[in-house]
N, C-alpha and C positions, 0 to 999 in steps of 0.2 A: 566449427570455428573455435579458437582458440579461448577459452575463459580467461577473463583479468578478476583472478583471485588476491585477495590481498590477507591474508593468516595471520591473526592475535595470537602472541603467547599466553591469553586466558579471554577468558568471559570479560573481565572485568575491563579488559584493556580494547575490547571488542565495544562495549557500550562506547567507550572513553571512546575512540576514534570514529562510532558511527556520529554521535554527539556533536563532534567537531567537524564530519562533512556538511551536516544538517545546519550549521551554524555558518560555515562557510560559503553555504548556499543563498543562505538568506543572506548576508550580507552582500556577495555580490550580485544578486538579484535589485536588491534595494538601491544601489551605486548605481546600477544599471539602469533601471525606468522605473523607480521608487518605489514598487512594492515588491512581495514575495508571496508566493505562493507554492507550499509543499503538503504532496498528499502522502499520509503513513497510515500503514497496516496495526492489524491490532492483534492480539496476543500476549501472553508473557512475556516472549523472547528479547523486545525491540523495549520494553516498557521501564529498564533504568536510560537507556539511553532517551528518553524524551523527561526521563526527570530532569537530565544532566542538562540537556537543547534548557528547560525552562528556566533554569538558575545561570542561564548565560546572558550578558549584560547585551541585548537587542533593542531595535527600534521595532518592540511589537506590536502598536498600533500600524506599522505596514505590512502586518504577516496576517496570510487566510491559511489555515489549518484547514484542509481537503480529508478523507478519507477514501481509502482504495477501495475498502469493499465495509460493509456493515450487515450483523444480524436482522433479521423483521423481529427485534423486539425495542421497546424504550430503553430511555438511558441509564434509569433507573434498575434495570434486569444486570444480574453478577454478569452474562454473558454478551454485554453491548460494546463494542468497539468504543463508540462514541462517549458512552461511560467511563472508559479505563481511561484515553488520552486525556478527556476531562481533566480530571484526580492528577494524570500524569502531569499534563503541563497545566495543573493551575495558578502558579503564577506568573505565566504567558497572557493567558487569558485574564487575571487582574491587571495585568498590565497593559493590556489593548487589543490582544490577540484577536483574531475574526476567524470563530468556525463555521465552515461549511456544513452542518448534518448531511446524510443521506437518506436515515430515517426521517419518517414521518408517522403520525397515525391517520389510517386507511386502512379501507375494507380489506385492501389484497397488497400482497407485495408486488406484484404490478403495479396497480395504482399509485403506491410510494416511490416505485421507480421512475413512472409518468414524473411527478412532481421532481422528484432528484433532478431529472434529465434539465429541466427550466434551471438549475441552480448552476450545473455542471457543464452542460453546453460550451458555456462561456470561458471556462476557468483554463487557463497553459500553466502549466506547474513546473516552476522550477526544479523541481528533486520529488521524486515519488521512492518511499521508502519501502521494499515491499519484504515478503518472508517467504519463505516454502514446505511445505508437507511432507514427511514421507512419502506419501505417494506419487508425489511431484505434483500437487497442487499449489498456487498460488493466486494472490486474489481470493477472491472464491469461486474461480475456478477447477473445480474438482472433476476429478475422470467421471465421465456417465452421467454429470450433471445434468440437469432438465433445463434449459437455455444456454448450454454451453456454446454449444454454437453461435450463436446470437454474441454472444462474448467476445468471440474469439474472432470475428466476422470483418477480415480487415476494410472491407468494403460496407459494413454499416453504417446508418448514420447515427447513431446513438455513443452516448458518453456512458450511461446508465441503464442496466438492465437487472431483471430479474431473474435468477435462479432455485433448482429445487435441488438439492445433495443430500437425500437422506444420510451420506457416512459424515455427513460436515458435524464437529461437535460443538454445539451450543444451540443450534438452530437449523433446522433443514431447509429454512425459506431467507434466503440470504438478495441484497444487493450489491454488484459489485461495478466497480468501474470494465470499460469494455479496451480490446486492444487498441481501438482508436486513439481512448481517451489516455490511454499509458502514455501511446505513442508520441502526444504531445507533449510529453516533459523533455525537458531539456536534459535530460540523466535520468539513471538510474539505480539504485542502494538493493543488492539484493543481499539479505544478513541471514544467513543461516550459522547453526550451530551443530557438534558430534560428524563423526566420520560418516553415520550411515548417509546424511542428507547429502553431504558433496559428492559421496562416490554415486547420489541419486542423481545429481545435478550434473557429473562429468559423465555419464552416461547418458544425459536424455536428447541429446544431439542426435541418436540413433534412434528413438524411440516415435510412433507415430504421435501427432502432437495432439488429438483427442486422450492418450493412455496418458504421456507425461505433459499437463499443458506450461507448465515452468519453460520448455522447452522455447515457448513464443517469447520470451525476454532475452535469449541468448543468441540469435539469431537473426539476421538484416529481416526487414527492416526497422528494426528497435534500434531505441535511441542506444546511446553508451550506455553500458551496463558497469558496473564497480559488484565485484562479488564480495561481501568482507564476510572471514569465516574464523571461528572457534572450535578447537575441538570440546 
């Protein structure tokens, strides 16, 4: 199928306008049935564009900040998702914002997925903002993972599971949202940056979708995808 790439002439201009989808989502989520609800990915990459989302004049007491996928450690650890968006949109959050964790502490990251699942079940997300890997992972969905399946499973019932990817870097025992639960958003933000990730991305169409799992967000039956890209 055809990709809807949409090309920044910089990085900078690439936060700038993922900023203003994330912004424009929430507002007409909120116009719509009064609240919003958007789940983003965590990393460097996405991380001035949710400074830019937090210094935008919103009605953040109606916004739940979701995350796609999260490390098995606390918030407190350099390498927690739910740490960086924190920091990122801290003045969302003084101003009312409502996050969802997906961490918990628990014996196993199973069990923290157990408890996610009761949090997440419930949640339709307006805008899920996600990134991609070299290797064509996203989420934390990585090739060879240990519960990849279970992820990727469009016939599960789960929102939230557990995975094991020893190449994942931060954490080898990851939580991530599952296809189901992507599937429920209303859109999709995939922001990648550099030439090598797109020509990963305009290739993984042909690829089996355990090698490239990016490949399950390009492809019916996924919601609308927006690919915004930087070199």
């Amino acid at each position: 199928m055809a990709l809807n790439i949409t090309s920044f002439a910089s990085r900078d201009a690439l936060m700038r306008g993922t900023a203003e989808r994330m912004a424009d989502s929430v507002r007409a989520a909120i116009a719509a049935r009064g609240e919003a609800c958007i789940a983003l990915s965590g990393g460097s990459t996405p991380e001035p564009a949710y400074r830019l989302l937090a210094a935008t004049p919103l009605d953040w007491p109606r916004v739940t900040i979701a995350l796609v996928d999260e490390r098995f450690v606390p918030p407190a650890h350099p390498a927690s998702n739910q740490g960086m968006i924190e920091r990122a949109l801290a003045p969302a959050f003084a101003a009312g914002a409502k996050l969802a964790p997906l961490f918990c502490i628990a014996e196993t990251v199973e069990a923290a997925a157990a408890r996610a699942e009761a949090l997440y079940a419930p949640l339709r997300f307006d805008l899920a903002v996600m990134g991609m890997g070299a290797d064509g992972h996203t989420a934390s969905w990585f090739p060879g993972a240990e519960g990849l399946g279970a992820a990727l499973d469009l016939g599960g019932g789960r929102s939230v599971v557990a995975v094991q990817a020893t190449q994942a870097g931060g954490a080898a025992e990851r939580l991530t949202l599952t296809r189901p639960a992507l599937f429920r958003a209303s859109a999709l933000l995939l922001l990648i940056t550099g030439a090598d990730k797109k020509a990963v991305l305009e290739g993984a169409a042909g690829q089996p979708l355990p090698e490239t799992p990016v490949r399950a967000l390009i492809e019916p039956p996924a919601p609308p995808v927006e690919v915004l890209w930087a070199a």
